[in-house]
C-alpha positions in Angstrom: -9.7 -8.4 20.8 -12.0 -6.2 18.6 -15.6 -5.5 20.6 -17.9 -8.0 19.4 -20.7 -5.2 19.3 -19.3 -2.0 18.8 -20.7 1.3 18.8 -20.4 3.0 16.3 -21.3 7.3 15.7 -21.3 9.1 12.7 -19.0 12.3 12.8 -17.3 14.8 10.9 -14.3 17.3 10.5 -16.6 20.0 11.6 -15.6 21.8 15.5 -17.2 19.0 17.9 -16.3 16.2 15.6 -13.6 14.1 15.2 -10.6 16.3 16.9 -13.1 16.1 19.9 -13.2 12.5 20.1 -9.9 11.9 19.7 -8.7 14.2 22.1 -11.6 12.3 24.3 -9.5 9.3 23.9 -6.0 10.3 24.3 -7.3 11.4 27.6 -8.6 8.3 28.3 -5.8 6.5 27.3 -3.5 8.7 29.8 -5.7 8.2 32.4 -5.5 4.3 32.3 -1.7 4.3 31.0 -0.1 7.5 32.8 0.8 8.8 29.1 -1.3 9.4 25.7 2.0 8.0 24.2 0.2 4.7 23.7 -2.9 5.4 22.0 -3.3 4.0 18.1 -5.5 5.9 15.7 -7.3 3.4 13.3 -9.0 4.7 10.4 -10.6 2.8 7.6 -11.9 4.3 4.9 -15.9 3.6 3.4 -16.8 3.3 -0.4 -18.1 7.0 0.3 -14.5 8.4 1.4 -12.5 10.8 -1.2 -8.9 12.3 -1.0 -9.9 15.0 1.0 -11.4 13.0 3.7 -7.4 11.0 3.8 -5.8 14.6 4.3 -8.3 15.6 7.0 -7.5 12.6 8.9 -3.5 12.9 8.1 -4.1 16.8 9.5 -5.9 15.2 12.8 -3.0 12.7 13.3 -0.8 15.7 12.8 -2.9 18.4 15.0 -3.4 16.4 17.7 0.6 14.8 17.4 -0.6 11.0 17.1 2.2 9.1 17.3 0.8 5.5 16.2 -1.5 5.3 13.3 -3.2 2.9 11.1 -4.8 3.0 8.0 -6.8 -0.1 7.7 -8.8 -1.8 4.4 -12.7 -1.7 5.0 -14.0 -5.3 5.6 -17.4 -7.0 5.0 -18.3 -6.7 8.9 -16.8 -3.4 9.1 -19.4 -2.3 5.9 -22.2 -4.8 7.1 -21.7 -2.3 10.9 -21.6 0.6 8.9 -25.1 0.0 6.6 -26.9 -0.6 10.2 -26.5 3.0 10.9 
């Protein structure tokens, strides 16, 4: 069940960003499941994305060996979220 109020942080590709945070995660994920095996990268991609921004993502799925990932469409909550910020 999605958060009904989720938080949401802008990031980038930059050192600190988004490797960080999903290395944050996978942690997190191991610590609660006793392996990273089951943690699921979601992306979604805004009207602002380009190519480049797909590839960096694909490289951070590969870098960090994601094993489950998802590339989901953008929807009208997802974009009504995102103009908040």
């Amino acid at each position: 069940m999605p958060e009904s109020n989720p938080v949401i942080k802008q990031t980038s590709f930059s050192p600190g960003g988004i490797r960080d945070i999903i290395l944050k995660k996978k942690k997190e994920v191991k610590n609660i499941k006793g392996s990273s095996d089951d943690f699921v990268l979601i992306t979604t991609s805004t009207d602002g994305s380009n190519f480049q921004n797909f590839v960096d993502i694909i490289d951070e799925v590969t870098v960090n060996n994601i094993n489950h990932y998802y590339l989901d469409e953008i929807t009208n909550a997802d974009k009504k979220s995102f103009s908040k910020n």
